[in-house]
C-alpha positions as CSV (number, residue, x, y, z in Angstrom):
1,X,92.8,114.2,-37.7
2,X,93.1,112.5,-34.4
3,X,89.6,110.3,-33.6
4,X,88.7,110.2,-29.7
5,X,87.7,106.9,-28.8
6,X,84.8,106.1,-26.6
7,X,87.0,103.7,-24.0
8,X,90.2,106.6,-24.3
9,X,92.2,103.8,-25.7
10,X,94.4,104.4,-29.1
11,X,94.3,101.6,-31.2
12,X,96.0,98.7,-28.9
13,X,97.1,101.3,-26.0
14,X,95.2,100.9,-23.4
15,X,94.2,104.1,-21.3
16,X,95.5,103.3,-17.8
17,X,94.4,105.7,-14.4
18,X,96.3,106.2,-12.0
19,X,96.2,103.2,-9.6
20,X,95.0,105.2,-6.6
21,X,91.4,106.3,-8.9
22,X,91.1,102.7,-9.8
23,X,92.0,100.3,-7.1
24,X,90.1,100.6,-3.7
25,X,90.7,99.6,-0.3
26,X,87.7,96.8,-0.5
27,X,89.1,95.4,-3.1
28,X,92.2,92.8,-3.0
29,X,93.8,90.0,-5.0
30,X,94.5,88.0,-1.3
31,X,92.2,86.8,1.6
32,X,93.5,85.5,4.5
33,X,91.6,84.3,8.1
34,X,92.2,86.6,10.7
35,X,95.3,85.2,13.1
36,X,93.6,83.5,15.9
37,X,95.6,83.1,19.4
38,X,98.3,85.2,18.5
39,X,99.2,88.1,21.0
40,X,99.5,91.8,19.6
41,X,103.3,93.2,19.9
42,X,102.3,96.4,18.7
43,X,101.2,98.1,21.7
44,X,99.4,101.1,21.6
45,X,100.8,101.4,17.7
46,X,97.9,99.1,16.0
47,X,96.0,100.8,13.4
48,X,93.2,102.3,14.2
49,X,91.6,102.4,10.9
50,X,91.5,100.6,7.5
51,X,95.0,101.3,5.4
52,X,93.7,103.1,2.4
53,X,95.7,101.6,-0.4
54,X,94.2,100.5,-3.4
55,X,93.7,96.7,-4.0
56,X,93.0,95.0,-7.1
57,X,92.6,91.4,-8.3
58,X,96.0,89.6,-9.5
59,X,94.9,89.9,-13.4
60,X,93.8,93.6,-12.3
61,X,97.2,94.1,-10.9
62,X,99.0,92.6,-13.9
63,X,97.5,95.2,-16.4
64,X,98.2,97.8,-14.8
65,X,101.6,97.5,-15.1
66,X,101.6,96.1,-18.5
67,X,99.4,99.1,-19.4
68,X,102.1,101.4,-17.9
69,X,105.1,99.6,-19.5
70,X,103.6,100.2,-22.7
71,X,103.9,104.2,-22.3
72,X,107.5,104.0,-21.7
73,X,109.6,104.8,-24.4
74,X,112.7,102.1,-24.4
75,X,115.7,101.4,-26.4
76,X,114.5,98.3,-27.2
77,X,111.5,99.9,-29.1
78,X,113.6,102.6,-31.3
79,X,116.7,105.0,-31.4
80,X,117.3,107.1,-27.7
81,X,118.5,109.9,-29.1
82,X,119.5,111.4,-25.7
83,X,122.5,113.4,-26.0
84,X,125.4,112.8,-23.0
85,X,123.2,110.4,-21.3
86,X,123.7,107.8,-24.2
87,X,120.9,105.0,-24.5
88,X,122.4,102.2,-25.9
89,X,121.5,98.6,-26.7
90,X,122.4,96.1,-24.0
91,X,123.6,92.8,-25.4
92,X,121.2,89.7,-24.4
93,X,124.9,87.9,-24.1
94,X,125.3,90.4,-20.9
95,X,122.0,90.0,-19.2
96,X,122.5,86.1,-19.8
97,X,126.2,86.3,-17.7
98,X,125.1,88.5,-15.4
99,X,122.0,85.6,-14.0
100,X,124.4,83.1,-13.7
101,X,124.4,81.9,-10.5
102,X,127.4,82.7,-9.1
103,X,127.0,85.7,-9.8
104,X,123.1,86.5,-8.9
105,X,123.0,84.7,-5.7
106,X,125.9,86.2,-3.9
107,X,125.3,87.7,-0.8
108,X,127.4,90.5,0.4
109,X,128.2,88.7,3.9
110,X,129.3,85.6,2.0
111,X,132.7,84.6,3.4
112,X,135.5,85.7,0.7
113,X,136.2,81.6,0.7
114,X,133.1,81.0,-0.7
115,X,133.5,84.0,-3.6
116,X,136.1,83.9,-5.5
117,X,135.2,83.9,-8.7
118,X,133.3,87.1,-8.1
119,X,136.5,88.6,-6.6
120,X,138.8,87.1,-9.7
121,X,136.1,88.5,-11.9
122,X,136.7,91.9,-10.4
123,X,139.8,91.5,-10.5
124,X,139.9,90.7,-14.0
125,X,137.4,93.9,-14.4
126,X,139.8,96.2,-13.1
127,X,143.1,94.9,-15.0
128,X,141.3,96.1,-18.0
129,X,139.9,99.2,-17.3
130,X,143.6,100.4,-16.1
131,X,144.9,98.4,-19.4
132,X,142.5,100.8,-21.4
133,X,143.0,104.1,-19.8
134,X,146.5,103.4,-19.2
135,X,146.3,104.3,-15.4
136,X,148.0,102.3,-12.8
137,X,145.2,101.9,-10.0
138,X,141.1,102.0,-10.0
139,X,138.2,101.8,-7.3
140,X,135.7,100.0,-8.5
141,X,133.0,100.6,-5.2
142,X,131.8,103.8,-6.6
143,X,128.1,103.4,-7.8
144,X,127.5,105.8,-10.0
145,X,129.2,108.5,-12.4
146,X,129.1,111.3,-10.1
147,X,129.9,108.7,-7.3
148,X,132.8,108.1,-9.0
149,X,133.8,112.2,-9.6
150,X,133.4,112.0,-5.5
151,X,136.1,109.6,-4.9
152,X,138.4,111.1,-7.4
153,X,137.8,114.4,-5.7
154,X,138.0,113.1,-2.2
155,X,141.4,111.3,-3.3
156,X,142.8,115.0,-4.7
157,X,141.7,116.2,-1.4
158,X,143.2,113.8,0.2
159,X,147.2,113.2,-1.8
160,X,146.9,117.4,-0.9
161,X,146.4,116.8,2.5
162,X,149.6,114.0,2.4
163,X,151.3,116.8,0.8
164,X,150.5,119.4,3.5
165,X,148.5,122.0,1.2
166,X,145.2,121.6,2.5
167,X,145.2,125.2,1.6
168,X,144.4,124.4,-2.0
169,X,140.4,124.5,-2.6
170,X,140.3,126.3,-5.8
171,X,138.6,123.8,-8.7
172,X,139.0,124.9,-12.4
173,X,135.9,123.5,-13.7
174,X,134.7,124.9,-17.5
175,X,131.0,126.5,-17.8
176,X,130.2,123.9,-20.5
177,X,130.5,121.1,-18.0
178,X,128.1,118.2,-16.4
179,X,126.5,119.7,-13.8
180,X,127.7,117.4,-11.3
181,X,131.6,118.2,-12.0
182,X,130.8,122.0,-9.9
183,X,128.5,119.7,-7.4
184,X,130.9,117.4,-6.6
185,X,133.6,119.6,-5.9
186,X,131.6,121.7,-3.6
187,X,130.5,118.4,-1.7
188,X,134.2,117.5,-1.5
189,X,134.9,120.9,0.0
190,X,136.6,122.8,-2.6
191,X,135.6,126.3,-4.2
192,X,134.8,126.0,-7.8
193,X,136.2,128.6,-10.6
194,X,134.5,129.0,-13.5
195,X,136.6,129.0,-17.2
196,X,135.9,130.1,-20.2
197,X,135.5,128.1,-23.5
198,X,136.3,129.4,-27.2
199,X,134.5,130.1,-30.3
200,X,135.1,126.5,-31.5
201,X,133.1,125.1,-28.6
202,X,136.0,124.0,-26.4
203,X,138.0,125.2,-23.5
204,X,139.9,128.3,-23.8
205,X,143.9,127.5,-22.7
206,X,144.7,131.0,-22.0
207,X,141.5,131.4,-19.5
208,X,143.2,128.5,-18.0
209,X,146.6,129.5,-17.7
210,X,145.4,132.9,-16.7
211,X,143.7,131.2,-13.8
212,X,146.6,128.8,-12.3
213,X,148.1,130.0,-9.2
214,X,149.4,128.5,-5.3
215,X,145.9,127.6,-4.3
216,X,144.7,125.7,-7.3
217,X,143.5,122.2,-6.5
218,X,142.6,120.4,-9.4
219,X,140.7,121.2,-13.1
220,X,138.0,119.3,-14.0
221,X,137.7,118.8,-17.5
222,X,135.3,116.6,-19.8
223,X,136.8,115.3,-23.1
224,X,135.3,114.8,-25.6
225,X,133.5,117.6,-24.1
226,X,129.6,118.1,-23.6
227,X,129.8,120.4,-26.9
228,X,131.0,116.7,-29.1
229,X,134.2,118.1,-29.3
230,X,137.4,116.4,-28.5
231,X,139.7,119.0,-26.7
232,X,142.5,119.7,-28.8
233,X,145.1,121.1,-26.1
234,X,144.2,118.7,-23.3
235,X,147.8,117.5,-23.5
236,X,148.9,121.3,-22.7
237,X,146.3,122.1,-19.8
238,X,147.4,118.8,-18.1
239,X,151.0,120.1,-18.3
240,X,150.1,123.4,-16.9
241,X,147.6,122.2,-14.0
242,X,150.8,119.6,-12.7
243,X,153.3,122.8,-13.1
244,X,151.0,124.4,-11.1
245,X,151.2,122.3,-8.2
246,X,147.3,120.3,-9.1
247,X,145.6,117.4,-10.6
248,X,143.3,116.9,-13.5
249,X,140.5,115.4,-13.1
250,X,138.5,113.7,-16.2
251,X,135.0,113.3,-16.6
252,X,135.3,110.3,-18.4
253,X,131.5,110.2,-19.1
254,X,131.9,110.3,-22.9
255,X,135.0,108.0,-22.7
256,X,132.9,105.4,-25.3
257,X,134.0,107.8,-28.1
258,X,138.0,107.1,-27.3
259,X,137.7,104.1,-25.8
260,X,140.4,101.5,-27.4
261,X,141.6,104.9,-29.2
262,X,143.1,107.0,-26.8
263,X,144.2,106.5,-23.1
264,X,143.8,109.1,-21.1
265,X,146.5,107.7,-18.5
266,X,148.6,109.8,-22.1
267,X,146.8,112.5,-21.6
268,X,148.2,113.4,-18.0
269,X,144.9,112.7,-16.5
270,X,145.1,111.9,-12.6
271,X,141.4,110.5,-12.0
272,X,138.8,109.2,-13.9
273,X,135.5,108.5,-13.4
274,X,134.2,105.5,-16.1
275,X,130.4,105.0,-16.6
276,X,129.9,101.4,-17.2
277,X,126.5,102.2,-19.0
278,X,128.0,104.3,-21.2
279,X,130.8,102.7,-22.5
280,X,130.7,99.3,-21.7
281,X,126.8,98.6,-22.5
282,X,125.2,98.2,-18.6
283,X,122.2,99.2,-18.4
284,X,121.3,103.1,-17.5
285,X,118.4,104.6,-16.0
286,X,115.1,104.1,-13.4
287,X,117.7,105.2,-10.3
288,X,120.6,102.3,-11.1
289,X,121.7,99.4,-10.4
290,X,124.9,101.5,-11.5
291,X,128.5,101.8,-11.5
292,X,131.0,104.2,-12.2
293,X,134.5,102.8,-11.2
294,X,137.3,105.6,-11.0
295,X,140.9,105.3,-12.5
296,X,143.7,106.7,-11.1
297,X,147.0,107.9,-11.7
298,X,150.3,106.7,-9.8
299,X,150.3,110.2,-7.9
300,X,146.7,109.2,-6.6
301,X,147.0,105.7,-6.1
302,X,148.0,105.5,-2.8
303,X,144.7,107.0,-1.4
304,X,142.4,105.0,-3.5
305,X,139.6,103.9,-1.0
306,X,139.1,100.5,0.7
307,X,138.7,97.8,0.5
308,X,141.3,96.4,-2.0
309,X,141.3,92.9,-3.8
310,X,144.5,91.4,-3.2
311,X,146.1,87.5,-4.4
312,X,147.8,86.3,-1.4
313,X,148.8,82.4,-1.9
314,X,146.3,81.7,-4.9
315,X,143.6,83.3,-2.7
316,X,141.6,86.7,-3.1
317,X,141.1,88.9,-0.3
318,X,139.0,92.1,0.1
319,X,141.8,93.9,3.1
320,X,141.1,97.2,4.7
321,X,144.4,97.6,5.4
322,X,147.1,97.5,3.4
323,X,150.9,98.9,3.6
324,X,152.2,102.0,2.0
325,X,148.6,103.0,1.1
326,X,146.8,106.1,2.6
327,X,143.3,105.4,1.3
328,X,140.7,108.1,2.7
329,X,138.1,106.0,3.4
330,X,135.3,103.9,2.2
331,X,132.8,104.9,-0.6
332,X,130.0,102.8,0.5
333,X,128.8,99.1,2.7
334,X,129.8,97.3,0.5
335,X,132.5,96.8,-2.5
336,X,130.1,97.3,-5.8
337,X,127.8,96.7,-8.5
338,X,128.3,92.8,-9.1
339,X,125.9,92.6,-12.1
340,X,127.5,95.5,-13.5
341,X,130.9,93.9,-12.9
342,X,129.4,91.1,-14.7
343,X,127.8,92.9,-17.7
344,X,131.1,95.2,-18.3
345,X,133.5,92.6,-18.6
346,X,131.0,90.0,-20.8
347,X,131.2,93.3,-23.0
348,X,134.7,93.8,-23.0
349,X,135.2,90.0,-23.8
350,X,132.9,89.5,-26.1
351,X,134.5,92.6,-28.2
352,X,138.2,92.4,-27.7
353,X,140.4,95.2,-28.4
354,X,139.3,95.8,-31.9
355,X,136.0,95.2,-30.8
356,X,136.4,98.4,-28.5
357,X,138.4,100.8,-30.9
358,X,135.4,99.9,-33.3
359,X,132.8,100.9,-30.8
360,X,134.6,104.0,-30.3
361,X,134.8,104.3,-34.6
362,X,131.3,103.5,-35.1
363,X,130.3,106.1,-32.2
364,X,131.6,108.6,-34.1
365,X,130.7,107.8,-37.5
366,X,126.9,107.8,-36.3
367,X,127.6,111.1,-35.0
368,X,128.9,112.4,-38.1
369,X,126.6,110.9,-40.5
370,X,123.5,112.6,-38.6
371,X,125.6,115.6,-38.6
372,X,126.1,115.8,-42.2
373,X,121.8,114.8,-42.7
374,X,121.1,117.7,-40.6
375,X,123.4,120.3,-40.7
376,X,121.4,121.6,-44.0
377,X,118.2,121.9,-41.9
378,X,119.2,123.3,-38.6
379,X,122.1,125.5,-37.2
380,X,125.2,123.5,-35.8
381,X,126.9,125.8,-33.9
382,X,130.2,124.0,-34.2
383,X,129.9,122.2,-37.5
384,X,132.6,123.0,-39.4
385,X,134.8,120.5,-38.7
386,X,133.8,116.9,-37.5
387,X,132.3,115.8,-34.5
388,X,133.3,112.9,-32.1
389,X,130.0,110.9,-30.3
390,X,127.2,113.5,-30.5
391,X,125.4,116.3,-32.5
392,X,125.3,119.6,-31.2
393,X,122.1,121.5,-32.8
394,X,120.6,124.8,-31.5
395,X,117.2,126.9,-33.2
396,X,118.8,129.8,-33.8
397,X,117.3,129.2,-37.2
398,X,113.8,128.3,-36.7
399,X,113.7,130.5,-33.5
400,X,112.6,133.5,-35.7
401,X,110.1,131.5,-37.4
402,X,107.8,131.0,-34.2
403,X,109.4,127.3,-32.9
404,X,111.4,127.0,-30.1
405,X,113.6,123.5,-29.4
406,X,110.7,122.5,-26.6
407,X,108.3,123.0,-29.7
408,X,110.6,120.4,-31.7
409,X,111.1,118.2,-28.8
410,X,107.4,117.9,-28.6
411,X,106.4,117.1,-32.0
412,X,109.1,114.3,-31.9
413,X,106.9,112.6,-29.1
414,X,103.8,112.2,-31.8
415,X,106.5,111.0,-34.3
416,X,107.5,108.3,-31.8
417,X,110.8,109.1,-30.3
418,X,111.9,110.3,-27.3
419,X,113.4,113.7,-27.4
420,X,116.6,114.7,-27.9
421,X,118.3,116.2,-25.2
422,X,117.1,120.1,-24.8
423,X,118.9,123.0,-23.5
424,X,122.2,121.6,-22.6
425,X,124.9,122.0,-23.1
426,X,124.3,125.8,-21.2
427,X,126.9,127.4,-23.5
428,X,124.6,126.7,-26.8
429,X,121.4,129.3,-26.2
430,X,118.5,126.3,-27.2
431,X,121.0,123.6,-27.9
432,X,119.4,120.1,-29.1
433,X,121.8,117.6,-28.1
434,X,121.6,114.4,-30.3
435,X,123.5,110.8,-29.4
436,X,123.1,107.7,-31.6
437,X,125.6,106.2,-30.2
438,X,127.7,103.0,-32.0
439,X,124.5,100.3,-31.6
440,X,122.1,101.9,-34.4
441,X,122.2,100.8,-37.9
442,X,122.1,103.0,-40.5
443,X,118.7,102.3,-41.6
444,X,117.7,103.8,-37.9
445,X,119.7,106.7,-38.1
446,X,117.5,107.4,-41.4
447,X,114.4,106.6,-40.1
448,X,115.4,109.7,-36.9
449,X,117.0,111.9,-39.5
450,X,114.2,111.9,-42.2
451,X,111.9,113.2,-39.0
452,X,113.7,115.9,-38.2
453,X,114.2,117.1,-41.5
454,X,110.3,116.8,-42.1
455,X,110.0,118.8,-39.0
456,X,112.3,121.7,-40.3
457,X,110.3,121.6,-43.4
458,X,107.2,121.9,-41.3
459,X,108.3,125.3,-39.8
460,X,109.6,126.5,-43.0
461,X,105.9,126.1,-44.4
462,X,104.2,128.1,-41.5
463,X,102.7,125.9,-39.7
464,X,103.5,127.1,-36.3
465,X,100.5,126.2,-34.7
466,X,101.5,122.5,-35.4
467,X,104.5,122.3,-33.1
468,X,102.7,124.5,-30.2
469,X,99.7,121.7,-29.6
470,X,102.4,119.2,-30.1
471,X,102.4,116.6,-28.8
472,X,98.8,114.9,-29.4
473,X,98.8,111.3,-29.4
474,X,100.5,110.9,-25.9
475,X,98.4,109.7,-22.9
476,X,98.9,113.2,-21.2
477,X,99.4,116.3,-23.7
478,X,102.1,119.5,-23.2
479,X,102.3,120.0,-19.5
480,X,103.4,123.0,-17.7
481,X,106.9,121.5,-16.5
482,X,108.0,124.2,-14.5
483,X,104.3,124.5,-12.3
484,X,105.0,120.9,-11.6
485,X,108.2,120.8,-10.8
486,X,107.6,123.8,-7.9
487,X,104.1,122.2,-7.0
488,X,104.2,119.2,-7.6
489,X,101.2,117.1,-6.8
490,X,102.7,114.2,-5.2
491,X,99.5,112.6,-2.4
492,X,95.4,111.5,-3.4
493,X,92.8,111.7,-1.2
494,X,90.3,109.9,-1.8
495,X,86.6,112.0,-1.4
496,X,83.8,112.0,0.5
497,X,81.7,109.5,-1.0
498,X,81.4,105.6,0.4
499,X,82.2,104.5,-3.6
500,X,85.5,106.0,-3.6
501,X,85.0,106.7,-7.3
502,X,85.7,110.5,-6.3
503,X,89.8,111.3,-6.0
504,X,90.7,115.3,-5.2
505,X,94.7,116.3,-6.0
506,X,96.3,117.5,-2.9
């Protein structure tokens, strides 16, 4: 039974309004004397009236925020289990490198005299990134994972412009892929063509084959793949596509469950995107800071974008210009992410190369461990043979009974996770997409896996009604998510009366 509490608090959780029915324009945490003497620049621009933003007192202020911060669910608190958008622990050891202050104070104007150990860090950065993939060249500016399927796309379009076949737009992308894969080929200016994937969850060589022709571009192909799957004749489409006059490009988005195992330079992949979060333990979410440098082959070198590091004389130099290269342009201001420069190589040292094949091993056997807990309970599409990083779930089998996966992603929120990943990958009709990534212990996985399984038993016992007033204990309960994504209430306005108490939704 869940008690209601007079104050709306739950145990130690505060209840917390939103800031604009709390605060009010009276109040503040600041007093200052009106300027005396000073001329007004503003012109006819002043402000009328009082700016009505709510003020509290500093203490005010601070619990607000605390009160907020305790709603969030974190990785800090308990396992992500986020499937393709892996949550995983950030190492204190990072966060500590990264605040050094060589590293945290740099401005981006600074003269390249006066930075470089930020440029041989880079440098350093980028060595091993091309070391691990086996690919010749990489841009490290790009700031983000689909920022990095940009440039690789933009340096396709731009090696088929050098080769005079600008006619090529066609983009082999499968229907199981990251959204952004089709999205960043249209942005790039290429026509996107759907293929086909197998019974076994991965993508079907004869669709592909069947599809080659003059004005092909490029494929774009994720491996391991969204399903968990590693693609078994990615050797054989990368053959095909470079017959065929294109370039493969790699979603290197899962690369964490390969990484010091396979390089994909071996796999005839021509560009790469690699998300530092993912793989190499930066941190992920709230909008960045991020980072997804792009690897390239030799065939795409030449138009990586500017600028470029370069040693000339014992000195580093960031040059815009550089012979024999045909680079197609800048990616953004400035050259990067230097915190996540920082974070990505503290992780790479700190591990070493068996460090990194056993983050790739340990990925994996997390994966397969909740695989082999759960597969009794729910339908796994693809389960018959192992996994690589993540567990692919649908509810074909609890469907029937009355509970959907929103159901079960609900009722995990009362149980104190975060929910899985729902509905995606597309090609999996109410897929539940589950990553523990290599940082959990056993014991974790356990804790996760004895939930679900008490879950399944729950809808094997009836009780429906259960899992469709799930969740309860959160601070707001189910919400209709597609009303507020096509209404969404996004401005207060505060009502008539002089207290302010009164707030209407616009």
């Amino acid at each position: 039974m869940i008690t209601e509490t007079t104050s709306g608090n739950r145990g130690l959780l505060q209840a917390e309004p939103l800031i604009f029915e709390s605060g009010h324009a009276t109040g503040t945490g600041v007093d200052l004397p009106e300027p005396k003497g000073t001329p007004n620049k503003l012109g006819g621009l002043g402000r009328k009236a009082a700016l009505d933003l709510p003020g509290f007192s500093e203490p005010e202020t601070m619990r607000h925020y605390v009160r907020l911060s305790q709603k969030n669910y974190a990785i800090d608190l308990g396992l992500f289990p986020l499937g393709s958008c892996t949550m995983k622990h950030n190492p204190r050891l990072n966060e500590r490198a990264a605040r050094f202050e060589g590293f945290a104070d740099l401005h981006p104007l600074q003269p390249t005299s006066t930075i470089q150990g930020a440029l041989e860090l880079m440098d350093e950065l980028a060595h091993w990134l091309c070391t691990l993939t086996g690919m010749p060249a990489v841009a490290l500016s790009p700031k983000a994972g689909a920022h990095g399927e940009f440039c690789g796309m933009l340096a396709i379009k731009a090696a088929l412009e050098a080769r005079g076949e600008s006619h090529r737009k066609r983009v082999l992308v499968p229907h199981s892929a990251h959204g952004t894969n089709p999205a960043t080929a249209v942005a790039a200016g290429f026509i996107v063509d759907e293929i086909e994937g197998d019974e076994d969850g991965r993508v079907d060589l004869h669709d592909v084959t069947a599809k080659l022709g003059p004005d092909l571009a490029a494929i774009m192909i994720t491996n391991p793949n969204t399903c968990g799957l590693f693609e078994p004749d990615i050797k054989k489409i990368a053959d095909a596509v470079h017959e065929a006059g294109a370039y493969f490009y790699c979603d290197g988005a899962n690369y964490n469950a390969i990484v010091g195992k396979v390089r994909p330079g071996d796999l005839g992949v021509d560009a790469m995107h690699i998300n530092l979060h993912k793989t190499f333990s930066t941190p992920h979410g709230g909008g960045g800071p991020g980072a997804g440098p792009t690897v390239l082959s030799a065939a795409l070198a030449p138009f990586a974008p500017v600028p470029h590091i370069v040693l000339k004389g014992g000195t580093r130099e960031l040059r815009e210009h550089m012979a024999g290269t045909q680079a197609f342009g800048r990616m953004c201001a400035f050259h990067g992410q230097m915190g996540m420069f920082t974070r990505a190589l503290t992780y790479m040292m700190s591990h070493g190369s068996d460090g990194l094949r056993q983050v790739a091993e340990d990925a994996v056997l997390n994966a397969n461990y909740l695989l082999a807990r759960l597969k009794p309970h729910f339908t796994a599409p693809f389960g018959e043979r192992p996994c690589m990083h993540e567990v692919l779930l649908d509810d074909s089998s609890i469907k029937p009974k009355g509970v959907e996966t929103i159901d079960m992603a609900k009722a995990l929120l009362d149980e104190g996770y975060h929910p899985f990943t729902t509905y995606f990958p597309l090609v999996v009709h109410g897929a539940m997409l589950i990553e523990p990534t290599e940082t959990e212990p056993k014991r974790e996985l356990d804790r996760f896996a004895d939930v679900m399984i008490a879950l399944a038993e729950r809808v094997n016992a009836g009780d429906v009604e259960f899992f469709k007033q799930a969740p309860k204990l959160t601070p707001m309960r189910r919400l209709d998510d597609t009303l507020a994504a096509r209404q969404p209430k996004l401005r207060w306005r505060r009502g008539a009366n002089d207290s302010g108490a009164k707030v209407a939704a616009e």
